[in-house]
Jmol script that loads the backbone (N, CA, C; Angstrom):
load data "model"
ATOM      1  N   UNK A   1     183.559 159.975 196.462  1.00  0.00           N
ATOM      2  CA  UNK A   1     183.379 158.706 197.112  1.00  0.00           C
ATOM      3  C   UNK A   1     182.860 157.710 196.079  1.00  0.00           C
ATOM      4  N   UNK A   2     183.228 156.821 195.654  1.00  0.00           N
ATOM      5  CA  UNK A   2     183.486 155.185 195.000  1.00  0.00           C
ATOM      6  C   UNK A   2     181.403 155.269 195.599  1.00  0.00           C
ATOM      7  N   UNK A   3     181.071 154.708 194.352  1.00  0.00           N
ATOM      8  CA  UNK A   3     179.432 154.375 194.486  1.00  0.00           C
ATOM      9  C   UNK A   3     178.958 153.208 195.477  1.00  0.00           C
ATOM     10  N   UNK A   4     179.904 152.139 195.210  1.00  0.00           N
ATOM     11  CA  UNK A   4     179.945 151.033 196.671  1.00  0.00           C
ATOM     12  C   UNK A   4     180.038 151.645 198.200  1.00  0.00           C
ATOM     13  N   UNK A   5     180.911 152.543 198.104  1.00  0.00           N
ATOM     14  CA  UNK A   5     181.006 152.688 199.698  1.00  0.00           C
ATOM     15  C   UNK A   5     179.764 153.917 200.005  1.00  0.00           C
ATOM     16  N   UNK A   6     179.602 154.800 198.806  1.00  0.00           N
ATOM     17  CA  UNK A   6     178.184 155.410 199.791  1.00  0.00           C
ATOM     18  C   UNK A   6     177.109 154.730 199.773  1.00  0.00           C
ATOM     19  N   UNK A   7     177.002 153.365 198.751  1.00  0.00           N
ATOM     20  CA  UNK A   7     175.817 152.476 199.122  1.00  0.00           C
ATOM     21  C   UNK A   7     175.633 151.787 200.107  1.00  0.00           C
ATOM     22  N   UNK A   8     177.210 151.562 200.553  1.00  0.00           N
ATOM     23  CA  UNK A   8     177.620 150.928 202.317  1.00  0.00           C
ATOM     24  C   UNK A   8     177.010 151.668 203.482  1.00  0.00           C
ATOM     25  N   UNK A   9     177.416 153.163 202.891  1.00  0.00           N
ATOM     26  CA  UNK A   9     176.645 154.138 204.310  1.00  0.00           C
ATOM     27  C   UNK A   9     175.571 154.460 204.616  1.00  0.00           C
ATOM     28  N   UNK A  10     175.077 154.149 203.469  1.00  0.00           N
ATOM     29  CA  UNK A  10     173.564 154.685 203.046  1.00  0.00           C
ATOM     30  C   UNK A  10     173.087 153.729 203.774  1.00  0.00           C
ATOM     31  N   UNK A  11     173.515 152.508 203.500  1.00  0.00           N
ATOM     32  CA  UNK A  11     172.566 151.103 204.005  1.00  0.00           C
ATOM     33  C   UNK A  11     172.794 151.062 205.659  1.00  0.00           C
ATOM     34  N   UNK A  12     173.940 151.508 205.813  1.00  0.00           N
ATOM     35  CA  UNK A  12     174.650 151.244 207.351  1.00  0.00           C
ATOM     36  C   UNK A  12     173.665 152.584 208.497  1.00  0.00           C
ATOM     37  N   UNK A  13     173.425 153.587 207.365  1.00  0.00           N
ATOM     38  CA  UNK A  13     172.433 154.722 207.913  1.00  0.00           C
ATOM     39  C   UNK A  13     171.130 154.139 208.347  1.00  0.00           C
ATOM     40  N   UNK A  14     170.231 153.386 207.452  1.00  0.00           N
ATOM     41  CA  UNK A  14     169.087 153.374 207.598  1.00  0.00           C
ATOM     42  C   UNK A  14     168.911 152.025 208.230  1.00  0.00           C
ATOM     43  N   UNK A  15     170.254 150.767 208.621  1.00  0.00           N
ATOM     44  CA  UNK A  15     170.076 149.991 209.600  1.00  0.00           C
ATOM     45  C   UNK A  15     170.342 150.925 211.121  1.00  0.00           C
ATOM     46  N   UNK A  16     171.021 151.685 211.262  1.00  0.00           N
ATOM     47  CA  UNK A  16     171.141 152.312 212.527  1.00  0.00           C
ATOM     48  C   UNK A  16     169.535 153.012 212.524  1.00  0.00           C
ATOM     49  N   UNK A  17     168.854 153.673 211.778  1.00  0.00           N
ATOM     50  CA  UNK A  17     167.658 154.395 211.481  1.00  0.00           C
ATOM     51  C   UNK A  17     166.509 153.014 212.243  1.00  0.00           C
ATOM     52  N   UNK A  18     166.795 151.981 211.596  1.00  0.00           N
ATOM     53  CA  UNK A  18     165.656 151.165 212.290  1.00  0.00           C
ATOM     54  C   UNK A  18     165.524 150.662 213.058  1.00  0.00           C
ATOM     55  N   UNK A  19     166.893 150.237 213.933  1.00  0.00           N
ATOM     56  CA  UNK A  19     167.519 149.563 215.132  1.00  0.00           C
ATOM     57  C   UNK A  19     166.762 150.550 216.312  1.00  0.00           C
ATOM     58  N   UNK A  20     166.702 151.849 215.847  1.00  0.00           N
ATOM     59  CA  UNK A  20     166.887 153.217 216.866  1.00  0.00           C
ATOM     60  C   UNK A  20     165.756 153.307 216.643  1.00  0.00           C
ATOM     61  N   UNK A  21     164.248 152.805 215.972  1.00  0.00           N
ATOM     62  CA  UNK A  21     162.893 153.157 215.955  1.00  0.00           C
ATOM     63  C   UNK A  21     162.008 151.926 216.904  1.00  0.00           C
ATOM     64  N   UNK A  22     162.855 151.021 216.745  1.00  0.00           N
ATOM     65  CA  UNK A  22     162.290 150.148 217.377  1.00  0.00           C
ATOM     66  C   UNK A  22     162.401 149.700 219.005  1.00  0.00           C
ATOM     67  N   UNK A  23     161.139 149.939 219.516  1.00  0.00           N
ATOM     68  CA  UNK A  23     161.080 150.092 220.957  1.00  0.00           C
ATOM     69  C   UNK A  23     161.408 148.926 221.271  1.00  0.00           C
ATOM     70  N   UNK A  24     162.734 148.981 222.533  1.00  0.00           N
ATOM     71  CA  UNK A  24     163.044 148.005 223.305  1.00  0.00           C
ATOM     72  C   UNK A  24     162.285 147.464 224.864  1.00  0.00           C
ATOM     73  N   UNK A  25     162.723 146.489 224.864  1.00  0.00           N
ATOM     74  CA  UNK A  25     161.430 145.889 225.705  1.00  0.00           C
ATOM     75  C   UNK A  25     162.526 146.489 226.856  1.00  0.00           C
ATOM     76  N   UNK A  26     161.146 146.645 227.917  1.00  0.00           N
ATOM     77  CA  UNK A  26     161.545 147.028 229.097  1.00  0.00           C
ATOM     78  C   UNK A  26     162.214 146.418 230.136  1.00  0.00           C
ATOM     79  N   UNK A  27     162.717 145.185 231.144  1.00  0.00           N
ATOM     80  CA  UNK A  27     162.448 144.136 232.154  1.00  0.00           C
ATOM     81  C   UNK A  27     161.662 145.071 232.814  1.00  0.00           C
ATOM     82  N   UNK A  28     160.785 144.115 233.574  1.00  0.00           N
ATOM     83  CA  UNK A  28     159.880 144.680 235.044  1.00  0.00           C
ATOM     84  C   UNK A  28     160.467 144.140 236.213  1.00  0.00           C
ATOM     85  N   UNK A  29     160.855 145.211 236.645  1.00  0.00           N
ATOM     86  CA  UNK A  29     161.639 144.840 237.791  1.00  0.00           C
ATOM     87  C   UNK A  29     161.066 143.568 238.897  1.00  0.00           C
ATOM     88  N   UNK A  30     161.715 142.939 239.491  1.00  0.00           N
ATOM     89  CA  UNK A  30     160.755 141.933 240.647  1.00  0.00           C
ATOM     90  C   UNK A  30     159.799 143.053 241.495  1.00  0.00           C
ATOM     91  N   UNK A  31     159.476 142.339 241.984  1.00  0.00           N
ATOM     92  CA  UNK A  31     158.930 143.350 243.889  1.00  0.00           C
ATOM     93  C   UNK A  31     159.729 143.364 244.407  1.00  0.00           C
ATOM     94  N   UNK A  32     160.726 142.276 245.056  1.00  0.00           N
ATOM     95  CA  UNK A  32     162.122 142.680 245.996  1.00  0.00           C
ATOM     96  C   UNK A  32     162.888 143.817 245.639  1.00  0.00           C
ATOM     97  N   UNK A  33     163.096 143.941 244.532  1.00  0.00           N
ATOM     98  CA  UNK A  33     163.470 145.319 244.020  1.00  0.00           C
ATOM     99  C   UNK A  33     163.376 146.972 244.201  1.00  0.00           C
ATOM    100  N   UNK A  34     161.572 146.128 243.890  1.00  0.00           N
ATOM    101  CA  UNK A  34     161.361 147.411 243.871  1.00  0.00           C
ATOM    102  C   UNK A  34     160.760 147.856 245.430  1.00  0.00           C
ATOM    103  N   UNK A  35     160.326 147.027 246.439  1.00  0.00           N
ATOM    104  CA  UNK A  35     160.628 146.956 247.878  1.00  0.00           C
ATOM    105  C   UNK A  35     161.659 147.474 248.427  1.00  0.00           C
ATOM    106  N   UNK A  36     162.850 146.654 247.912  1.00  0.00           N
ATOM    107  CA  UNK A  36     164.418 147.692 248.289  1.00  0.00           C
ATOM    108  C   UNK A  36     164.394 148.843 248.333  1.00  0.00           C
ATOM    109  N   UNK A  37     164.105 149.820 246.779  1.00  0.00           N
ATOM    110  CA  UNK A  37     164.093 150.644 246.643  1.00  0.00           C
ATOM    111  C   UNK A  37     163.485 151.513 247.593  1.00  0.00           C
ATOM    112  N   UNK A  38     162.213 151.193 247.587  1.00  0.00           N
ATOM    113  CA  UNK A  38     161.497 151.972 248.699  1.00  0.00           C
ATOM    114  C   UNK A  38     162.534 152.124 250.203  1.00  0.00           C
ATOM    115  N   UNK A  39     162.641 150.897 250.441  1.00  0.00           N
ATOM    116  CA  UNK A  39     163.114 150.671 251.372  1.00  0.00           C
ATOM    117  C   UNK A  39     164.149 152.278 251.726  1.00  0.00           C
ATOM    118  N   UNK A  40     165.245 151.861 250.773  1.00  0.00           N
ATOM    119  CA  UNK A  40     166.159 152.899 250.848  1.00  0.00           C
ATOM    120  C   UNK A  40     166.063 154.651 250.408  1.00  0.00           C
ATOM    121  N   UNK A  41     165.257 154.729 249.820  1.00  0.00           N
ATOM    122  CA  UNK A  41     164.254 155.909 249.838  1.00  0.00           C
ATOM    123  C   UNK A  41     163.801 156.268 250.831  1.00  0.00           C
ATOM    124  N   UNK A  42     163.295 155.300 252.038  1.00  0.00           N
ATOM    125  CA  UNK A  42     162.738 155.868 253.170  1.00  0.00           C
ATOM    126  C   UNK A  42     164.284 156.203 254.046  1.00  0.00           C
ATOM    127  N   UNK A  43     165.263 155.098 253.700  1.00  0.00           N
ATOM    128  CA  UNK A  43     166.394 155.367 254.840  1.00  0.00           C
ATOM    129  C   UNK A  43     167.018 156.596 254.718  1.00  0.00           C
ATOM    130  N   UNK A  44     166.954 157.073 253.146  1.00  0.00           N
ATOM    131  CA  UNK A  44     167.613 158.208 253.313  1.00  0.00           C
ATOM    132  C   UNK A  44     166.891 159.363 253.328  1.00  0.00           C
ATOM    133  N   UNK A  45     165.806 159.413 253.149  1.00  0.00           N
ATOM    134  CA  UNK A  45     164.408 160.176 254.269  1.00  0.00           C
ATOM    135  C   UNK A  45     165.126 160.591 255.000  1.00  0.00           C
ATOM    136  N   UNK A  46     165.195 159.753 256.454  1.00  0.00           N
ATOM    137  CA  UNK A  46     165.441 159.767 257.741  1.00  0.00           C
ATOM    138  C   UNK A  46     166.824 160.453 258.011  1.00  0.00           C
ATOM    139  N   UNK A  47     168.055 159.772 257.379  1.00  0.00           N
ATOM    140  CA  UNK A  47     169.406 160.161 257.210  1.00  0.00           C
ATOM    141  C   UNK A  47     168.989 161.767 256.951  1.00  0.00           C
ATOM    142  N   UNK A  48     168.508 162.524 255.708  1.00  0.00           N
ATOM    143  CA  UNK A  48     168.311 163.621 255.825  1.00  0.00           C
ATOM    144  C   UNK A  48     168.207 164.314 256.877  1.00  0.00           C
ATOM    145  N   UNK A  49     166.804 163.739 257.511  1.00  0.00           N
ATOM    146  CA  UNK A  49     166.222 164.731 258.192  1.00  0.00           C
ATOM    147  C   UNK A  49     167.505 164.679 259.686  1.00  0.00           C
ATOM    148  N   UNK A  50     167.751 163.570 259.693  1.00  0.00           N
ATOM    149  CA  UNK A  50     168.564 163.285 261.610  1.00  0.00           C
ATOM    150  C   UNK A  50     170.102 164.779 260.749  1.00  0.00           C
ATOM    151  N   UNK A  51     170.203 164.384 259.447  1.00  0.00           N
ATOM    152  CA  UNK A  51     171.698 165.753 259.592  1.00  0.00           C
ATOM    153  C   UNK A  51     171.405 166.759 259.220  1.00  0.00           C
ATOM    154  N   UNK A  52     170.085 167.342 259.250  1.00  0.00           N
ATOM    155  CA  UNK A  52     168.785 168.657 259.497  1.00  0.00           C
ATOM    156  C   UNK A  52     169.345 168.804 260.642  1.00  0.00           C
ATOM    157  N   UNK A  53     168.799 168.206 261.848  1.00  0.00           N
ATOM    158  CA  UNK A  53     169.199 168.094 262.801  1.00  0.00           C
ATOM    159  C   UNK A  53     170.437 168.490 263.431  1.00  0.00           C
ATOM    160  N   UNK A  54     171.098 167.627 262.577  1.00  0.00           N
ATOM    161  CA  UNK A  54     172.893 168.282 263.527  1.00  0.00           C
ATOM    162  C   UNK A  54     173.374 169.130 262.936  1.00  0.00           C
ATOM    163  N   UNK A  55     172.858 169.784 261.766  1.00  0.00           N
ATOM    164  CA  UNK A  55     173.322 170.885 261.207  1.00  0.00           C
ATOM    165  C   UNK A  55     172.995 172.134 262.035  1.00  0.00           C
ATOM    166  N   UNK A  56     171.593 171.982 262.535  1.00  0.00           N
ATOM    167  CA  UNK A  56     170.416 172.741 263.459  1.00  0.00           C
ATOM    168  C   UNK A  56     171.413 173.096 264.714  1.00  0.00           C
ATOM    169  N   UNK A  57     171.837 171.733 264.851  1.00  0.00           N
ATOM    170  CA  UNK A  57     172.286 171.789 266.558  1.00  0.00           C
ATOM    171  C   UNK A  57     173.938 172.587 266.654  1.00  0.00           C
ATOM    172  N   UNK A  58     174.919 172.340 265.477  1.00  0.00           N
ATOM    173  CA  UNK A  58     175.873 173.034 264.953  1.00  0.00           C
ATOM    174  C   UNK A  58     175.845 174.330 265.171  1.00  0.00           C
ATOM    175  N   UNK A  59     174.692 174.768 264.763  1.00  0.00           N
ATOM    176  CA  UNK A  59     174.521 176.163 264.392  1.00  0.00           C
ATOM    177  C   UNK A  59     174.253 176.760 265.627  1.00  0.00           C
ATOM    178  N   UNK A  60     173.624 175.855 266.364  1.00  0.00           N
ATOM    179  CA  UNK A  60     173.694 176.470 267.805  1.00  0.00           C
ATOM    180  C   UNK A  60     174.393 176.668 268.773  1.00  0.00           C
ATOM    181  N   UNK A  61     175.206 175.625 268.541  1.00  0.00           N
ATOM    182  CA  UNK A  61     176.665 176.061 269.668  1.00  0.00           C
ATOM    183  C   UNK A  61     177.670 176.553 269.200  1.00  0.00           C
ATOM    184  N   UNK A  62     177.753 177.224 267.349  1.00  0.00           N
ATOM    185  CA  UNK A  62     178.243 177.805 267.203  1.00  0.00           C
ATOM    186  C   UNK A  62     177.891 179.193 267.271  1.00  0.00           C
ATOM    187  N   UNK A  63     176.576 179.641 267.723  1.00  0.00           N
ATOM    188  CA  UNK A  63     176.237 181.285 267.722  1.00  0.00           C
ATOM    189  C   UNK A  63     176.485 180.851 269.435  1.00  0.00           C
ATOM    190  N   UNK A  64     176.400 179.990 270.368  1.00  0.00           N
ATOM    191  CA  UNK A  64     176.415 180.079 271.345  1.00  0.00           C
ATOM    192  C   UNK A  64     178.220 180.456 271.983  1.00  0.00           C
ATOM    193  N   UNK A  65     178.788 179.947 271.255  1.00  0.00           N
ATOM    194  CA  UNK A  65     180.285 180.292 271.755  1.00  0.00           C
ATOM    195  C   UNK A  65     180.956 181.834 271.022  1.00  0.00           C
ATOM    196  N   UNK A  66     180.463 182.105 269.741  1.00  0.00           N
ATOM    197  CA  UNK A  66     180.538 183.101 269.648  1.00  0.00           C
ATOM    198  C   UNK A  66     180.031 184.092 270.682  1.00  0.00           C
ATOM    199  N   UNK A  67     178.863 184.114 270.916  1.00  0.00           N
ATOM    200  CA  UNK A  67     178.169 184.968 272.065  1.00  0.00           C
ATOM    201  C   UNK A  67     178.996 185.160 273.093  1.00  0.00           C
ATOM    202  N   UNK A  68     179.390 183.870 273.347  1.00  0.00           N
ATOM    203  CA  UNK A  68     179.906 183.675 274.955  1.00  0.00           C
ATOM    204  C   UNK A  68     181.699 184.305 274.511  1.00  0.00           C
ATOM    205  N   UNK A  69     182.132 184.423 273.367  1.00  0.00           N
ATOM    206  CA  UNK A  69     183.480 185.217 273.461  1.00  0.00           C
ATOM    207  C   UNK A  69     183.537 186.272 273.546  1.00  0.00           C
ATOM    208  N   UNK A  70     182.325 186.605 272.356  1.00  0.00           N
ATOM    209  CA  UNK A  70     182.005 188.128 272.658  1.00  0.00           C
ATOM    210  C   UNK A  70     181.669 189.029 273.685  1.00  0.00           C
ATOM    211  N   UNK A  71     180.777 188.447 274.805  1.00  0.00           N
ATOM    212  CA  UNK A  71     180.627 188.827 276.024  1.00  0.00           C
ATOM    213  C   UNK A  71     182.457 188.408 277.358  1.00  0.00           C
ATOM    214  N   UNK A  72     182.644 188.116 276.564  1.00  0.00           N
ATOM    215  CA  UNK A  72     183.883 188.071 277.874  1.00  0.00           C
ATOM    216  C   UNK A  72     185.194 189.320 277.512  1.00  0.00           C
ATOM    217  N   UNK A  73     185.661 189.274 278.450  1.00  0.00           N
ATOM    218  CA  UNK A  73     186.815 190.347 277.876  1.00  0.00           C
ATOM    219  C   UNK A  73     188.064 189.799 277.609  1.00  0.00           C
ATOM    220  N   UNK A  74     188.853 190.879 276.923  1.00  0.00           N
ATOM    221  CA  UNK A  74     190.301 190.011 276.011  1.00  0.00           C
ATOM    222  C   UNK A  74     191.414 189.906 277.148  1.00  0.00           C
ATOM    223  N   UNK A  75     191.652 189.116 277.215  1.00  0.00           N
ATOM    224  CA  UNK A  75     193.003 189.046 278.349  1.00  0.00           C
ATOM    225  C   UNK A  75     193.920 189.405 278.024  1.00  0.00           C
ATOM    226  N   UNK A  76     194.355 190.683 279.150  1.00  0.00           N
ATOM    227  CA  UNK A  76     195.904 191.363 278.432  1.00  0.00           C
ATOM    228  C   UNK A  76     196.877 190.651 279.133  1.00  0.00           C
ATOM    229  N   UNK A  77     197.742 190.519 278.158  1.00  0.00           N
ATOM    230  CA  UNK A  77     199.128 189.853 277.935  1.00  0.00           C
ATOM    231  C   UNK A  77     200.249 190.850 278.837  1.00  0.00           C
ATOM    232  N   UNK A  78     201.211 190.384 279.915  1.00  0.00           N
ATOM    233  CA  UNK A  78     202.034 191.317 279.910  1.00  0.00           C
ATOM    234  C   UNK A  78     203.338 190.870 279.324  1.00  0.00           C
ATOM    235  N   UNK A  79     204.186 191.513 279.115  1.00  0.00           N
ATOM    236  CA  UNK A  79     205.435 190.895 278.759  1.00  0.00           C
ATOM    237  C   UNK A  79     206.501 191.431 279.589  1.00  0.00           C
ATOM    238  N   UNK A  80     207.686 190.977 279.301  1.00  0.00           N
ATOM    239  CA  UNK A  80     208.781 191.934 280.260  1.00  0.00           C
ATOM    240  C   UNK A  80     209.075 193.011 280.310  1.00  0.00           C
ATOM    241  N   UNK A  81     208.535 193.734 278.518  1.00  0.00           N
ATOM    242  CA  UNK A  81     209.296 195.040 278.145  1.00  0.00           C
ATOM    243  C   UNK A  81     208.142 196.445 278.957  1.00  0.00           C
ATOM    244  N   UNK A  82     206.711 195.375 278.989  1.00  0.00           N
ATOM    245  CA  UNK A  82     205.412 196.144 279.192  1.00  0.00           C
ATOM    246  C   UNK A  82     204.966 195.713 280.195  1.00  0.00           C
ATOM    247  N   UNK A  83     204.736 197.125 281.279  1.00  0.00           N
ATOM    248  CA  UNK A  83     203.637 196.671 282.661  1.00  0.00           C
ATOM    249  C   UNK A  83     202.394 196.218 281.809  1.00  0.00           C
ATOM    250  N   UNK A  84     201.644 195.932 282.715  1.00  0.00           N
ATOM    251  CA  UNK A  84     200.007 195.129 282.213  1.00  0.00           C
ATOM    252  C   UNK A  84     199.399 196.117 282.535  1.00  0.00           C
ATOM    253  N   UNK A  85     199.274 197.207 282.754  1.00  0.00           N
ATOM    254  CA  UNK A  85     198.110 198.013 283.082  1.00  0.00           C
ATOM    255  C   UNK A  85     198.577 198.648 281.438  1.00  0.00           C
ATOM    256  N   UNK A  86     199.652 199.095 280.827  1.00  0.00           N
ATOM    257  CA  UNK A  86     199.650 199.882 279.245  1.00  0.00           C
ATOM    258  C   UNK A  86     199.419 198.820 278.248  1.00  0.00           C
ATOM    259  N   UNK A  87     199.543 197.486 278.610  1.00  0.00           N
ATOM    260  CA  UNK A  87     199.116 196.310 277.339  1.00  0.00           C
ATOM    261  C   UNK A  87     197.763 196.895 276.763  1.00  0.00           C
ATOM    262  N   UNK A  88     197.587 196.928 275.652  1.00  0.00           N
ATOM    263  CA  UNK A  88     196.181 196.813 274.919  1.00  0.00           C
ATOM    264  C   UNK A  88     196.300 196.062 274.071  1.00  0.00           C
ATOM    265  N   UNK A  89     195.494 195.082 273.929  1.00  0.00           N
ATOM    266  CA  UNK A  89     195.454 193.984 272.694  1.00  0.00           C
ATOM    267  C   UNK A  89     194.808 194.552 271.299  1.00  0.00           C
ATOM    268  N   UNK A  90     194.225 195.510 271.437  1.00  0.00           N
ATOM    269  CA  UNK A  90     194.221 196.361 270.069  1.00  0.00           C
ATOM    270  C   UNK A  90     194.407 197.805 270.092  1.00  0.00           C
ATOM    271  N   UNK A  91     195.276 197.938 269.421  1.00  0.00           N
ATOM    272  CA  UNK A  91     195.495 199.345 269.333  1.00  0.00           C
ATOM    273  C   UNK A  91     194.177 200.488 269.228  1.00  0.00           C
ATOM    274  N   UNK A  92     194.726 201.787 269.892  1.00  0.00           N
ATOM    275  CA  UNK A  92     193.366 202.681 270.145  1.00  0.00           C
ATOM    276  C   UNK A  92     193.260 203.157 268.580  1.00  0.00           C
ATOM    277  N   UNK A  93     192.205 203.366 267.983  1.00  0.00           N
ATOM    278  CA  UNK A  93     192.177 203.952 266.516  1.00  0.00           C
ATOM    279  C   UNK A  93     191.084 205.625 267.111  1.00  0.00           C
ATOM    280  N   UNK A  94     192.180 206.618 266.361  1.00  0.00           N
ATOM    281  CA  UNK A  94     191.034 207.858 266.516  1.00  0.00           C
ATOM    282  C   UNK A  94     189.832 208.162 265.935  1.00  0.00           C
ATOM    283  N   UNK A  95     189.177 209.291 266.457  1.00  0.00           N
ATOM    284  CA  UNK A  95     188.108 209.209 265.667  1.00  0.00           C
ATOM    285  C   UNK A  95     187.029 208.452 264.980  1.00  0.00           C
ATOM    286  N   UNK A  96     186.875 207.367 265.750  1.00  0.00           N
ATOM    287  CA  UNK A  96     185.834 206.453 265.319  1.00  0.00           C
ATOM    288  C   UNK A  96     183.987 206.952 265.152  1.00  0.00           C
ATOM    289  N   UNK A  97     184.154 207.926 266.532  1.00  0.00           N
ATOM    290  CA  UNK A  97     182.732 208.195 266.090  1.00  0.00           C
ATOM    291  C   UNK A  97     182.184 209.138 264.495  1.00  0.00           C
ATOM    292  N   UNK A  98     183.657 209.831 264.019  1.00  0.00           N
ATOM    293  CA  UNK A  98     183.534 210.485 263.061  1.00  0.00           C
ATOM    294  C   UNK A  98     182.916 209.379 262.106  1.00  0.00           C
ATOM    295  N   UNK A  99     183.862 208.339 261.872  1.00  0.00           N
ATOM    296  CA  UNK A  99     183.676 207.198 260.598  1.00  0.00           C
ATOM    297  C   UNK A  99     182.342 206.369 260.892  1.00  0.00           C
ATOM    298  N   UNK A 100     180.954 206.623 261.656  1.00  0.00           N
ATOM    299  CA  UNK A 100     179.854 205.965 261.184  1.00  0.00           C
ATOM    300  C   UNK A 100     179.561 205.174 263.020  1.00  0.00           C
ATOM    301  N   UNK A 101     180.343 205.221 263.275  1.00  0.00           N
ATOM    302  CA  UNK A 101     180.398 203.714 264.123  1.00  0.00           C
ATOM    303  C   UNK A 101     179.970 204.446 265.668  1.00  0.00           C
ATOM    304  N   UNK A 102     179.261 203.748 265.924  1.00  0.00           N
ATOM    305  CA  UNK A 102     179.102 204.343 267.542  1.00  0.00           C
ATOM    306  C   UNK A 102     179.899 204.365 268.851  1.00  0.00           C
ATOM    307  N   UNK A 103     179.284 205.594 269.537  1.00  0.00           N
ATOM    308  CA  UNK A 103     180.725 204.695 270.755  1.00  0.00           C
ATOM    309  C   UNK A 103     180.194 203.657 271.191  1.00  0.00           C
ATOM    310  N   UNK A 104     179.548 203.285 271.531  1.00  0.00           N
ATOM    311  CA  UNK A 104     179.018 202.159 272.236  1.00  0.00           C
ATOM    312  C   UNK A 104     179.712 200.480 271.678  1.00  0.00           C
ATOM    313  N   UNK A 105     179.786 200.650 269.955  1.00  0.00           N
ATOM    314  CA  UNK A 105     180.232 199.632 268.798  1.00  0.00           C
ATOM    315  C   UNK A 105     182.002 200.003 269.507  1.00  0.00           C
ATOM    316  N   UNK A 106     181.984 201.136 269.211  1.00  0.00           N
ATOM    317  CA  UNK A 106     183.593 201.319 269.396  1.00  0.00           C
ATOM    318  C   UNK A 106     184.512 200.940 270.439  1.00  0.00           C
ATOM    319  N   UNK A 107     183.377 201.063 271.314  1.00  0.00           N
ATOM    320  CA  UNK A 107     184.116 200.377 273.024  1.00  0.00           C
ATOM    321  C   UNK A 107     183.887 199.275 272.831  1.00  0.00           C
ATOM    322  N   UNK A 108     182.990 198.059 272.372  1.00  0.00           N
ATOM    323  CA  UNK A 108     182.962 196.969 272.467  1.00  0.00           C
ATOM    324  C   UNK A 108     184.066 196.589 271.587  1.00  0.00           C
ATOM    325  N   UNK A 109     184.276 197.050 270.624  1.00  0.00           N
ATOM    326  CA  UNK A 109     185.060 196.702 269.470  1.00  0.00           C
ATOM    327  C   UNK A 109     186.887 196.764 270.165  1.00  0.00           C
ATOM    328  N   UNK A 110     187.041 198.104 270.347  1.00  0.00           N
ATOM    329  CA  UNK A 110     188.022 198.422 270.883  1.00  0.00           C
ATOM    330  C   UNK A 110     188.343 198.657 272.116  1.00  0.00           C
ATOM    331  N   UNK A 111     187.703 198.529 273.152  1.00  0.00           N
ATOM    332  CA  UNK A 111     187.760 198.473 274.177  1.00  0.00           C
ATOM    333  C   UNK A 111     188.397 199.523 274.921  1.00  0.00           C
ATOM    334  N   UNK A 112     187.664 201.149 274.534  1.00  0.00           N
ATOM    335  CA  UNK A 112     188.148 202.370 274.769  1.00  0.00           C
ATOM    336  C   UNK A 112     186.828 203.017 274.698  1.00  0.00           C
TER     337      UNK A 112
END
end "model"
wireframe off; spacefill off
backbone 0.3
color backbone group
């Protein structure tokens, strides 16, 4: 590198070096400002907490309709080929009490 141009960088270094040491002044914000701020700090406070709330309330009528499907029974379908008393909407699986599961799980589950 040519002695001019690293005296260029050198110099161009230690103006960026002093630009970057020297503390810039701050503005101070007005009060309306900083009033706003608050302001909207508190609104979204509130916004939080009200979709706490409907998240809360979500959650409740969604364990509530689950419940309420689970307690009802599956409506068998008949078709033309099948009387409605042999429809089963899930097939019988054997041996369930072998694999862990209770009868009690197994009849609710399968409805046998």
């Amino acid at each position: 590198m040519p002695r001019s141009l690293e005296a260029r960088r050198l110099a161009v270094v230690e103006a960026l070096r002093a630009v970057a040491a020297e503390p810039l002044p701050v503005p101070r914000p007005e009060p309306s400002v900083i009033d706003a701020v608050g302001a909207v700090g508190a609104r979204l406070d509130d916004l939080s907490g009200r979709l706490d709330e409907v998240l809360a309330r979500l959650g409740s009528v969604e364990t509530a309709l689950l419940e309420s499907a689970w307690e009802q029974p599956c409506p068998e379908r008949a078709t033309e080929e099948t009387e409605p008393e042999s429809t089963v909407s899930v097939p019988a699986v054997d041996g369930l009490a072998e694999g862990r599961m209770s009868s009690v799980a197994a009849k609710a589950l399968f409805g046998h």
